[in-house]
C-alpha positions, 0 to 999 in steps of 0.5 A: 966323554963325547958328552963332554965335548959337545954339550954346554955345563948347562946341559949336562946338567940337565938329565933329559938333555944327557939321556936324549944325547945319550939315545941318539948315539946309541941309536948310531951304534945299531946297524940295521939294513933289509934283507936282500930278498925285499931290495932285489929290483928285477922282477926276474930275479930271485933270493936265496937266503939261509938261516943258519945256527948251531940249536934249536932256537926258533929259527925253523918257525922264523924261516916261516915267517920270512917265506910268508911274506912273499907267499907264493913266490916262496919255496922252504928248504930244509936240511936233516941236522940231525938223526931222527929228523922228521918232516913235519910240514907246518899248518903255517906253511901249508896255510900260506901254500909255501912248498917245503922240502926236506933234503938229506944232503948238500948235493940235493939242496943245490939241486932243489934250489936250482930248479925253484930258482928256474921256477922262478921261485924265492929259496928260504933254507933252514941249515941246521949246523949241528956237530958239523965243521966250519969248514964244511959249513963254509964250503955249503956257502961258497956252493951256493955263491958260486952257484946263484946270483943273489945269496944272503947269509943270516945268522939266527939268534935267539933273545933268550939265550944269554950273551955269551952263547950267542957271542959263540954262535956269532965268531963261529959264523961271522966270516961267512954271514950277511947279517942277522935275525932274533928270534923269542925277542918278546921273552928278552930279558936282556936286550943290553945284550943284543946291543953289545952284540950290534957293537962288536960284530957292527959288520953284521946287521939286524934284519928282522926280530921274531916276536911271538908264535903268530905266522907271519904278524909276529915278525918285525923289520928290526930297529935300532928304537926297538933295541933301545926301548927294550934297554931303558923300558920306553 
């Protein structure tokens, strides 16, 4: 419809014109923004920026990667989710010297992020959400807004799950999240997905795209041209 607006009978009739118009509106329609822990300006401040989801989704590796590009400046926290849980410290993490600790409860997260943040220290929390209540999700949350200056929220979606299971991750976390990751990108098979999704939740940005298995080169700032190469097969 806008096309008919704003382009002359001439160029509608020509199929290069229409498709680029059609790109540059769509590009328009992805939000895309850079994660808090790269645009905080004082050197004295530091981040704290969780992932969270409701499964396995790749978010534990994506956490990795996130972590390694500030190296040693990086602590990695992780919840138990779930019974059974183990600590196994990736040769990743190991390799790029980011400290990881595994916490069994809410109090002790806070704990464990208040004194890497006195450390001077940027906090990466990987909240496996798995059978809780949103509401004590969303108390966790308030916590640590209350508790630290600079806390970002990212929701973790995978791009092999299908739209309608990453639609439910996202209306369950949206009211308390700052934007978004993708993880598994490289095995998309359905990147109208992720645009549709970028639509109707346009409050809550892409911030980064996981590509592959490599800590950390397998991992991209995220675009709206990224998105749409994968739409149209650019």
């Amino acid at each position: 419809r806008k096309a008919n607006f704003e382009l002359s009978d001439d160029d509608k009739e020509n199929p290069d014109t229409v498709f680029e118009f059609s790109l540059k509106q769509m590009l328009g329609e992805v939000n895309t923004a850079m994660p808090l822990f790269s645009s905080v300006d004082s050197e004295e401040s530091r981040t704290v920026t969780v992932l969270i989801s409701d499964a396995s989704c790749g978010q534990s590796s994506m956490l990795t990667k996130l972590s390694a590009l500030k190296k040693d400046d990086s602590v990695i926290i992780r919840n138990k989710g779930k019974v059974g849980y183990k600590d196994n410290t990736s040769f990743s993490e190991k390799f790029f010297n980011v400290e990881s600790n595994v916490c069994e409860s809410i109090s002790e997260i806070v704990a464990t992020t208040r004194k890497s943040i006195e450390t001077k220290k940027n906090v990466f929390i990987d909240y496996k959400a798995t059978n809780q209540e949103i509401n004590e999700i969303k108390k966790f949350v308030d916590g640590l807004k209350r508790s630290f200056e600079n806390v970002e929220i990212l929701i973790c979606l995978s791009g092999i799950n299908t739209e309608l299971y990453n639609r439910k991750v996202l209306n369950r976390y949206a009211g308390i999240a700052n934007g978004l990751v993708v993880t598994h990108l490289d095995q998309c098979l359905n990147y109208g997905s992720l645009f549709n999704l970028a639509i109707d939740f346009n409050t809550l940005p892409y911030k980064f795209f996981g590509t592959g298995e490599i800590v950390p080169d397998d991992l991209e700032a995220a675009t709206a041209e990224r998105i749409l190469a994968g739409i149209f097969k650019l």
